[in-house]
TORGUKE-607247 format. One record per residue (C-alpha): residue number from 1; x, y, z. Coordinates in steps of 0.2 Angstrom, whole numbers, plus 5000, padded with zeros to 4 digits. Last residue first. Layout:
ATOM; n; px; py; pz
ATOM; NUM; X; Y; Z
...
***
This chain:
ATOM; n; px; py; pz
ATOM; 425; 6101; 4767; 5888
ATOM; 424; 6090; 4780; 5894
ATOM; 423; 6094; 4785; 5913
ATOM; 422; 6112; 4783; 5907
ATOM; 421; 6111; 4795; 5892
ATOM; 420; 6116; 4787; 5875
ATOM; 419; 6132; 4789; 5867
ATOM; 418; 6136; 4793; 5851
ATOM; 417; 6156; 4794; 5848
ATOM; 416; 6157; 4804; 5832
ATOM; 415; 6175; 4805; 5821
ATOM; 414; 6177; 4818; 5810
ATOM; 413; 6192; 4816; 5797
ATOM; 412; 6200; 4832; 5789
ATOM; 411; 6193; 4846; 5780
ATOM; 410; 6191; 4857; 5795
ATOM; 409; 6171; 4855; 5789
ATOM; 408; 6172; 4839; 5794
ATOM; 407; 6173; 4822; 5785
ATOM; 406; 6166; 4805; 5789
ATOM; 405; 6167; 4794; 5804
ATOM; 404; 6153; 4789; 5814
ATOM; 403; 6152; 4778; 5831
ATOM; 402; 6138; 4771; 5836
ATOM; 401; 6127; 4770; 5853
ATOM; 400; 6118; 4753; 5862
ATOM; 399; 6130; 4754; 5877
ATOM; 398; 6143; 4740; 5871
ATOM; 397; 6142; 4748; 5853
ATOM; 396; 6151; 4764; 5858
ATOM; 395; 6165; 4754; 5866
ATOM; 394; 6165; 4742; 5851
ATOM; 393; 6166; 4756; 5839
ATOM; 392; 6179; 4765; 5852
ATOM; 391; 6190; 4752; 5851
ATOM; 390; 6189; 4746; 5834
ATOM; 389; 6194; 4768; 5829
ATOM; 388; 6210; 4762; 5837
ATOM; 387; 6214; 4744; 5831
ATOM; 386; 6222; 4747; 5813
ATOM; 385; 6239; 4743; 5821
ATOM; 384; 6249; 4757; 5812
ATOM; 383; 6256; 4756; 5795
ATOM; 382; 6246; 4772; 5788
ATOM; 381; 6233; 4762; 5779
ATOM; 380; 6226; 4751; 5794
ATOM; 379; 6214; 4737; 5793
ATOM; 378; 6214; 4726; 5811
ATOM; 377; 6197; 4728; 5813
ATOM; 376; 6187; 4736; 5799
ATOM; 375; 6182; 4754; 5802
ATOM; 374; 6198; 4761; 5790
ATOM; 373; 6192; 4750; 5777
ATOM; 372; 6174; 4759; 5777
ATOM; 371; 6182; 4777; 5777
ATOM; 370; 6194; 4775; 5761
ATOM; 369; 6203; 4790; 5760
ATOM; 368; 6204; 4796; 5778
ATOM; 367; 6207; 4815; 5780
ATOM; 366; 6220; 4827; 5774
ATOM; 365; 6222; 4834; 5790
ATOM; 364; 6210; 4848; 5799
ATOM; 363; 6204; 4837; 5814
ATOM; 362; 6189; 4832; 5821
ATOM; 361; 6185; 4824; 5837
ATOM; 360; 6165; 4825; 5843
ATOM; 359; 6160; 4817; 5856
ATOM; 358; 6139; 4815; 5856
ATOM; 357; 6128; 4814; 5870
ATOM; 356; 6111; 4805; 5871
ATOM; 355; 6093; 4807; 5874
ATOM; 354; 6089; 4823; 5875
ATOM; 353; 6106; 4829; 5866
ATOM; 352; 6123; 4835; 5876
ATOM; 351; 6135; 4840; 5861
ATOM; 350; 6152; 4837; 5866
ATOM; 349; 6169; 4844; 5857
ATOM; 348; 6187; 4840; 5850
ATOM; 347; 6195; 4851; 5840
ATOM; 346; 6209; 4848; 5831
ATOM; 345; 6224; 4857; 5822
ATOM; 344; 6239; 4852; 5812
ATOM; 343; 6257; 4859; 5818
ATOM; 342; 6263; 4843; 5815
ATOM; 341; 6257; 4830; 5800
ATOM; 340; 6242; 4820; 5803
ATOM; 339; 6241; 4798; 5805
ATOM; 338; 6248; 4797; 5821
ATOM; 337; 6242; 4814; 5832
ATOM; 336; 6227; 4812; 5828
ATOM; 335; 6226; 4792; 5828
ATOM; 334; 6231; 4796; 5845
ATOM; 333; 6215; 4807; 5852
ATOM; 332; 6203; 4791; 5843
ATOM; 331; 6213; 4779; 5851
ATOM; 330; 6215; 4788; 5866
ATOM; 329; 6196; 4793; 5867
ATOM; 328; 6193; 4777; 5866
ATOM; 327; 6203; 4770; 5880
ATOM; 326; 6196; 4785; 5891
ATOM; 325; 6178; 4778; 5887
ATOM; 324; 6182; 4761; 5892
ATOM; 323; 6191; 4765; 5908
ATOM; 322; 6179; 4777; 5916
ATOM; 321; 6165; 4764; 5913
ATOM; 320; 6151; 4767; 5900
ATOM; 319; 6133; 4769; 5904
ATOM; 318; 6134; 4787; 5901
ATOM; 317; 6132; 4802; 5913
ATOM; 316; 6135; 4819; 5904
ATOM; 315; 6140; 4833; 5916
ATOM; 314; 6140; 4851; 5907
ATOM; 313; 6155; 4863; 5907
ATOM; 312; 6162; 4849; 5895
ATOM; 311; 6156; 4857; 5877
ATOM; 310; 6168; 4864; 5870
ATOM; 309; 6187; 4858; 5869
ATOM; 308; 6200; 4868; 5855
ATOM; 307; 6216; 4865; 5849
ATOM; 306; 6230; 4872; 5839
ATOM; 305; 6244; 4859; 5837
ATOM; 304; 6262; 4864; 5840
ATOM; 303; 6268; 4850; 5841
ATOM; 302; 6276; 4852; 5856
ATOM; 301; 6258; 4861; 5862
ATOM; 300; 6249; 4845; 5856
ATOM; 299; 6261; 4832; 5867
ATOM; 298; 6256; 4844; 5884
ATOM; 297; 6237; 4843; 5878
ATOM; 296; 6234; 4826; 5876
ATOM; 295; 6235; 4824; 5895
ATOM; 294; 6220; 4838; 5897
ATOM; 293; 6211; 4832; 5882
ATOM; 292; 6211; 4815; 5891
ATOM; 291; 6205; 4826; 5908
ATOM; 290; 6189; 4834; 5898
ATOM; 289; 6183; 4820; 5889
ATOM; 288; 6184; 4809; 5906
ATOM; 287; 6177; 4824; 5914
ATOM; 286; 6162; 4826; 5901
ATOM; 285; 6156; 4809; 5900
ATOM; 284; 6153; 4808; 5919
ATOM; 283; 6156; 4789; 5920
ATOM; 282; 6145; 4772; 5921
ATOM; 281; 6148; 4756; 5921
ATOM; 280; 6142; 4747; 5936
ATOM; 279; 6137; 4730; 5931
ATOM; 278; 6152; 4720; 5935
ATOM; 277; 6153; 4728; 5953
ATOM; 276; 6168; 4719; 5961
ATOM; 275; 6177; 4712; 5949
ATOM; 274; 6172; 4727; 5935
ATOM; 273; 6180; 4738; 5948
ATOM; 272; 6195; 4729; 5949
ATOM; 271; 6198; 4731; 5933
ATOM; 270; 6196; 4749; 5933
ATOM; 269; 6209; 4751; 5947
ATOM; 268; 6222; 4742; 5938
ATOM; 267; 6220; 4750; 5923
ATOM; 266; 6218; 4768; 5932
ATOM; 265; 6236; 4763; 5939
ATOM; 264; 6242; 4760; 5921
ATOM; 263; 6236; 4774; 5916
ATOM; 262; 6244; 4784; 5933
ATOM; 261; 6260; 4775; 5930
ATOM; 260; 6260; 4783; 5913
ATOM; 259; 6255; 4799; 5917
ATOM; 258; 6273; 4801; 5928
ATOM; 257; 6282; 4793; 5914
ATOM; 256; 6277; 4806; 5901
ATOM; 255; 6280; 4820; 5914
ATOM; 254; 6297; 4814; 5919
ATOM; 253; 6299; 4815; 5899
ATOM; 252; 6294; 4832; 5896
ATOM; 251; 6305; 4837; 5913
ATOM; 250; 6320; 4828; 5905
ATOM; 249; 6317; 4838; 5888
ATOM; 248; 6315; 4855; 5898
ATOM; 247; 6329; 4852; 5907
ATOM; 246; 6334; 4847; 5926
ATOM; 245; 6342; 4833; 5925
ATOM; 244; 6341; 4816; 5918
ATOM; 243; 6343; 4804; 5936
ATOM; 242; 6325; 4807; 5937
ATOM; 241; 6320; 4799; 5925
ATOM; 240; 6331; 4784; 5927
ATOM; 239; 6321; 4782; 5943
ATOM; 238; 6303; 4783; 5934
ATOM; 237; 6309; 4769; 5920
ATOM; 236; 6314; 4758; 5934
ATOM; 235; 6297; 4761; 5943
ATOM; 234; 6289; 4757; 5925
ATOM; 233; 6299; 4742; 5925
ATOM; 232; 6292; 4737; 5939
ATOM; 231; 6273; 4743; 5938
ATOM; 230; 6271; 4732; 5922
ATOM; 229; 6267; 4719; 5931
ATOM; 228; 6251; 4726; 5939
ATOM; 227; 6245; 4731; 5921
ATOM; 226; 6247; 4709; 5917
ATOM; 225; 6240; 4704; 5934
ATOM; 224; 6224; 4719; 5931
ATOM; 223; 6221; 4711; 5915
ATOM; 222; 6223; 4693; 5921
ATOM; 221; 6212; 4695; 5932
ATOM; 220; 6199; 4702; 5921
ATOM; 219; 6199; 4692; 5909
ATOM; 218; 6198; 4677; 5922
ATOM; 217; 6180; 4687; 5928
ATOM; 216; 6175; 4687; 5912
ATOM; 215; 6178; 4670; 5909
ATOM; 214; 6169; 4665; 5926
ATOM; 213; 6154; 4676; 5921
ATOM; 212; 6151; 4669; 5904
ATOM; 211; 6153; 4651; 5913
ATOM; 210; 6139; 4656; 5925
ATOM; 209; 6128; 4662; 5911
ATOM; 208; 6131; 4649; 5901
ATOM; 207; 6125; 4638; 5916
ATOM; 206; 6110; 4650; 5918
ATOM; 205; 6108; 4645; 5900
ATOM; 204; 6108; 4626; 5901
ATOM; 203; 6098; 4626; 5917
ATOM; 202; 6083; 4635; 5906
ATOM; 201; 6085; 4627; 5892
ATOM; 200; 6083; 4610; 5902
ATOM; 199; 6068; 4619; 5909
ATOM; 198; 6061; 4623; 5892
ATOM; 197; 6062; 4605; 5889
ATOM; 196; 6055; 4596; 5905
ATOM; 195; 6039; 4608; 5899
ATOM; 194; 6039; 4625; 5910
ATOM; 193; 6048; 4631; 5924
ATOM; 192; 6068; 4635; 5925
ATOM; 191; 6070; 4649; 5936
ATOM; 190; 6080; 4664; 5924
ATOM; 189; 6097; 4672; 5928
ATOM; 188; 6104; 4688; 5924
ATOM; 187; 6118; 4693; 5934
ATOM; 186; 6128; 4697; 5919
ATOM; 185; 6116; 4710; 5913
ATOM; 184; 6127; 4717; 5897
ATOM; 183; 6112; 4719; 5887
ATOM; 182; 6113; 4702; 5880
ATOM; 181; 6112; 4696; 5897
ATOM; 180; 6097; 4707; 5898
ATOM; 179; 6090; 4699; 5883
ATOM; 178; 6093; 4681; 5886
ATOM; 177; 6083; 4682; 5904
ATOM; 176; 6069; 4689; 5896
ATOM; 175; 6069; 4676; 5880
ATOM; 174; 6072; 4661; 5895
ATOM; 173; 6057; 4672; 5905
ATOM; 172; 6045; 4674; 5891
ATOM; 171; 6048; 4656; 5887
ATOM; 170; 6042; 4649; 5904
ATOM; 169; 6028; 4662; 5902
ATOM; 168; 6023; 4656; 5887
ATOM; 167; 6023; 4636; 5891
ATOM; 166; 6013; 4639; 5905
ATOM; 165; 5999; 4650; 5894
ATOM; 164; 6001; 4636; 5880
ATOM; 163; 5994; 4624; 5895
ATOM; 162; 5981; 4636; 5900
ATOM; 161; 5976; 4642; 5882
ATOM; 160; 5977; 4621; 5878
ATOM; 159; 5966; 4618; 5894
ATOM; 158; 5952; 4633; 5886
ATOM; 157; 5952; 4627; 5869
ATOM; 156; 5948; 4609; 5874
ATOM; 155; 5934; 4615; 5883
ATOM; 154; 5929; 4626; 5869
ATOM; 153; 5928; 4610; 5859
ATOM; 152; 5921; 4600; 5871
ATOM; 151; 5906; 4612; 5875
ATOM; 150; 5902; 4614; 5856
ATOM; 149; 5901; 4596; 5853
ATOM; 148; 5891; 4594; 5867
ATOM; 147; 5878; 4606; 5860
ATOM; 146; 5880; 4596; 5844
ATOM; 145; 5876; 4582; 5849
ATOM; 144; 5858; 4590; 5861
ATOM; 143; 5855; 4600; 5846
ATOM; 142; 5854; 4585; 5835
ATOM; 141; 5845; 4577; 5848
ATOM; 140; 5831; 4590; 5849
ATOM; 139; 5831; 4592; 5829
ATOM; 138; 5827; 4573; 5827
ATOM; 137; 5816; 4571; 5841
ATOM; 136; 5800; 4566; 5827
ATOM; 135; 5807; 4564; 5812
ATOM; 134; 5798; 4549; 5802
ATOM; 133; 5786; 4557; 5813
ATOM; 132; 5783; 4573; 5804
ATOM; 131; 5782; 4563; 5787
ATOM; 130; 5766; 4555; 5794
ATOM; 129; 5764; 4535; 5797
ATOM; 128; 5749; 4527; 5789
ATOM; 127; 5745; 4507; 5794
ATOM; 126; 5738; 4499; 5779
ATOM; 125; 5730; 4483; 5783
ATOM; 124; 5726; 4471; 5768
ATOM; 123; 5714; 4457; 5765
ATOM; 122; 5718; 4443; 5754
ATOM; 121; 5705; 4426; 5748
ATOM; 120; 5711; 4410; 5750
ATOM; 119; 5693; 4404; 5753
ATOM; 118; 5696; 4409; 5770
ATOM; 117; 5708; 4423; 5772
ATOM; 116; 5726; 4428; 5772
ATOM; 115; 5729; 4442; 5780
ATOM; 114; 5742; 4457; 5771
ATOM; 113; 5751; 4469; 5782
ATOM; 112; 5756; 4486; 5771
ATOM; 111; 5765; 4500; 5780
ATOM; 110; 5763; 4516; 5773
ATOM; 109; 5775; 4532; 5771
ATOM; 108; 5774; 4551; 5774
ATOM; 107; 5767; 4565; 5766
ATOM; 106; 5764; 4556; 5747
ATOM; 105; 5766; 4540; 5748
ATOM; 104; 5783; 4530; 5752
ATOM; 103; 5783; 4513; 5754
ATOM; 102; 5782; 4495; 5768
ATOM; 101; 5782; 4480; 5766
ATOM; 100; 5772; 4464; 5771
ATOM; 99; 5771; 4450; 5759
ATOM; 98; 5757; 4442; 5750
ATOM; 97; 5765; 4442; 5734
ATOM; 96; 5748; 4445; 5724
ATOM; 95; 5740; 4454; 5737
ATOM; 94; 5753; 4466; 5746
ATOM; 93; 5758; 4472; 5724
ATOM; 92; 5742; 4474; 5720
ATOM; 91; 5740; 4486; 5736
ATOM; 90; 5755; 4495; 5730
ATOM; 89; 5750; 4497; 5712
ATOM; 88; 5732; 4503; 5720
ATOM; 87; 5740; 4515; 5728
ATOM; 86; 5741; 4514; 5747
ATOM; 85; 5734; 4533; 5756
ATOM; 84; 5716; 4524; 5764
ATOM; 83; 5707; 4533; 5779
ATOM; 82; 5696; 4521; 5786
ATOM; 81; 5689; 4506; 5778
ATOM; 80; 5691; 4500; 5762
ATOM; 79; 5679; 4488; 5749
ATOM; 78; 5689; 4477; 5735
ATOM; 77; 5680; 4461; 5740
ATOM; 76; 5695; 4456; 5751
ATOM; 75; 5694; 4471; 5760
ATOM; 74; 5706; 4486; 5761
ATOM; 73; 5708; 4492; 5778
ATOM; 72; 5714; 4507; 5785
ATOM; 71; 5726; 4513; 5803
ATOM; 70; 5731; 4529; 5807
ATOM; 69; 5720; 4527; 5822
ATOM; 68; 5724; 4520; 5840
ATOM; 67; 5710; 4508; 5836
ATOM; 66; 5691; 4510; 5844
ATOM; 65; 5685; 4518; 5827
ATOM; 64; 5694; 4506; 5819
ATOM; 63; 5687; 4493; 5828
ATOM; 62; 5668; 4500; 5824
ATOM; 61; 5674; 4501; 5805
ATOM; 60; 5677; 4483; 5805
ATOM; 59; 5661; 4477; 5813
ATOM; 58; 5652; 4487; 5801
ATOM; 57; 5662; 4482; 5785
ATOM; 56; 5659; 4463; 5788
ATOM; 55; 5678; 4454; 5787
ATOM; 54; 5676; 4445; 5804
ATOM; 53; 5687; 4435; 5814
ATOM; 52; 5704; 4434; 5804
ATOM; 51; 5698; 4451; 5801
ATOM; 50; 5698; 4456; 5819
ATOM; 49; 5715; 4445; 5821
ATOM; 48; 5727; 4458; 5809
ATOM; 47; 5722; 4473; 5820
ATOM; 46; 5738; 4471; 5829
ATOM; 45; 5749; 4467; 5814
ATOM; 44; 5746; 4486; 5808
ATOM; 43; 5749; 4493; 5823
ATOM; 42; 5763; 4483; 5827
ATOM; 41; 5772; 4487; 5810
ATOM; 40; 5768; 4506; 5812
ATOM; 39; 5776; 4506; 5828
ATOM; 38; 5788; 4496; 5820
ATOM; 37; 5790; 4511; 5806
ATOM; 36; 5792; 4525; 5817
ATOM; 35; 5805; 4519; 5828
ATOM; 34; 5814; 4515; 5812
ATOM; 33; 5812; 4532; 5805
ATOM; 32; 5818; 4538; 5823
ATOM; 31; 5831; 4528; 5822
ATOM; 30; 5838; 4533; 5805
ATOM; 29; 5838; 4551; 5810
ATOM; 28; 5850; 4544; 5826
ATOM; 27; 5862; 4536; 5816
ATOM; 26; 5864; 4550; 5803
ATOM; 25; 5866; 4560; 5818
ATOM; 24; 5880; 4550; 5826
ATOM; 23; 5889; 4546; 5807
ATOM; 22; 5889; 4569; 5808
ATOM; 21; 5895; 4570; 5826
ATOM; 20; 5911; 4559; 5826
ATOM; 19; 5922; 4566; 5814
ATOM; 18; 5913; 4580; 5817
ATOM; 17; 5918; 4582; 5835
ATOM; 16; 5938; 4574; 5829
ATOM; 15; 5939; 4588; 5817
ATOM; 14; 5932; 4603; 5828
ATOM; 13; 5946; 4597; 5841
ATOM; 12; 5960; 4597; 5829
ATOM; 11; 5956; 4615; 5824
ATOM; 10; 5951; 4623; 5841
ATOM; 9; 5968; 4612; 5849
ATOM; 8; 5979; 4621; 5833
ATOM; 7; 5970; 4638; 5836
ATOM; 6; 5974; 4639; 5856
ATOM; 5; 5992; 4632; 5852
ATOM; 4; 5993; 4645; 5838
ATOM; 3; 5988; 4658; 5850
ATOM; 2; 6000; 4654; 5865
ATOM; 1; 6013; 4654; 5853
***
């Protein structure tokens, strides 16, 4: 922007100097000719009284000789004086009409004064004036215009590059300030500066950003209010199961209830969290990987489920929070067990990359048929909600990674979470 305001002002400017500069050196070409000429004129009529006084050759050439030169006479009987440069069609043409005027001859141009005589007979004075000072200054003042020129235009340049500069930074800002909210900044704010209208835009997104935060905030209220209510009937639930007995089938279903009230505890916990410190997502990748196998695990075993975790010795910060990257492994960890028969096997690993880490869940079921319906929200082919890989899409998404699902070489569906590296996202 601040180049094409630099190249606009250059462009404009040039126009308007020339727009003016050429009629002003037209003008000034034609007064130097015209200087030239009345000096000519005043020469010529000044030596006009010597031969109303005298027309003898002697005397004539002696005030010539005294003259400021440039100067000849024809005489009435056809003699000259000085240096003539009047054709003899020109000097018919002073006599007969007995008129002054003045024409071109070769290396300049002459000015022709007739004087009447006695006896009606017609003298004529030519006064000379050279090509060279027909444009005498010409070049001085055309250089003088069109230094001036010059200066204005780059002056113009050089207020437009600090005016655009203004208006640059002012924009740099709103774009800055737009890409970190859009990077998950919700604290980013910009100081309106600039034009009045980059400064209204600026209010009007720091307004955005307020609002943004507000409804955010709401959301989050409302999420821990809804998992806080669900701690009564969940309390209910935990009494009753304890009233089962002491069975392997009452002790499966303590055990459900029991990591039930812990998820939702983590809910309410997590969404406090984003109250408090909105911009504080981050989580050990491999722990959170590690404990959801962990629950998992006890429901895999009843089914009699082979499985397999590698990869979670190894730390992994992302720039995801606790809560978001347990809900997708759920999803993905549930469709698992939802959409394969019992007794089917999975793996689930992480790869630690430079730059990234990537959560492996494979299975060896019959696999997803039609892979790009099965990433679309709300599209599901085995009757369930259609919302579980959307979660972890979304939750990948939210930290600049992808999620990939193809086939493995278990022959089922592979699902890859990509995340990037805290220190890199």
């Amino acid at each position: 922007m601040r180049k094409s305001l630099a190249l606009v002002s250059l462009a404009v400017t040039s126009m308007v100097a020339l727009a003016f500069l050429i009629p002003l050196a037209l003008v000034v070409r034609q007064l130097a000719e015209d200087r030239a000429i009345t000096d000519a004129e005043r020469r010529a009529a000044a030596f006009a009284p010597v031969l109303v006084i005298t027309d003898d050759p002697v005397a004539v050439n002696q005030a010539l000789a005294s003259g400021t030169g440039g100067v000849a006479v024809h005489l009435a009987d056809g003699r000259s004086a000085g240096v003539p440069r009047a054709s003899a069609e020109q000097l018919d043409d002073a006599r007969d009409q007995v008129r002054a005027f003045t024409d071109t001859v070769p290396a300049g141009r002459v000015h022709l004064q007739p004087v009447l005589l006695p006896q009606g007979r017609v003298a004529v004075v030519e006064a000379f004036v050279p090509e060279a000072e027909l444009s005498r200054g010409v070049t001085q003042a055309w250089l003088a215009l069109s230094g001036v020129a010059v200066a204005l235009v780059l002056a113009s340049v050089l207020v437009a590059d600090r005016l655009g500069a203004r208006v640059v930074r002012a924009a740099t800002a709103l774009a800055d300030g737009a890409r970190r909210m859009g990077q998950g900044d919700l604290a980013a704010r910009v100081a309106p500066t600039g034009p009045p209208e980059l400064v209204d835009a600026g209010g009007a997104f720091n307004r955005m950003a307020d609002r943004i935060g507000q409804l955010l905030a709401g959301e989050r209220e409302l999420l821990a209010d809804l998992s806080h209510r669900l701690r009564t009937p969940l309390t209910a639930l935990r009494l009753d199961s304890e009233t089962l007995g002491a069975d392997p089938g009452a002790n499966r279903v303590r055990q459900a209830v029991h990591a039930l009230e812990r998820e939702v505890n983590e809910l309410i916990r997590a969404a406090r969290r984003e109250l408090d410190d909105p911009g504080g997502g981050r989580c050990d990748a491999a722990g959170v990987v590690h404990d959801r196998l962990v629950f998992w695990s006890a429901l895999a075993d009843d089914q009699q489920r082979l499985w397999n975790l590698r990869g979670t010795e190894r730390g992994a910060v992302v720039p995801l929070s606790r809560s978001d990257l347990a809900a997708a492994m759920d999803a993905v960890l549930g469709n698992v067990f939802r959409h394969t028969p019992e007794g089917t096997g999975f793996v689930v690993a992480l790869f630690h990359r430079p730059d990234r880490v990537v959560v492996v869940v494979e299975d060896a079921g019959p696999g997803i048929e039609d892979l790009e319906a099965a990433l679309r929200r709300g599209s599901s082919g085995a009757g369930s909600t259609g919302l579980g890989l959307d979660i972890a899409r979304r939750a990948a998404e939210a930290t600049g990674g992808s999620l990939v699902v193809d086939r493995g070489p278990l022959g089922g569906t592979r699902v890859q979470l990509r995340l990037p590296l805290a220190d890199q996202a």
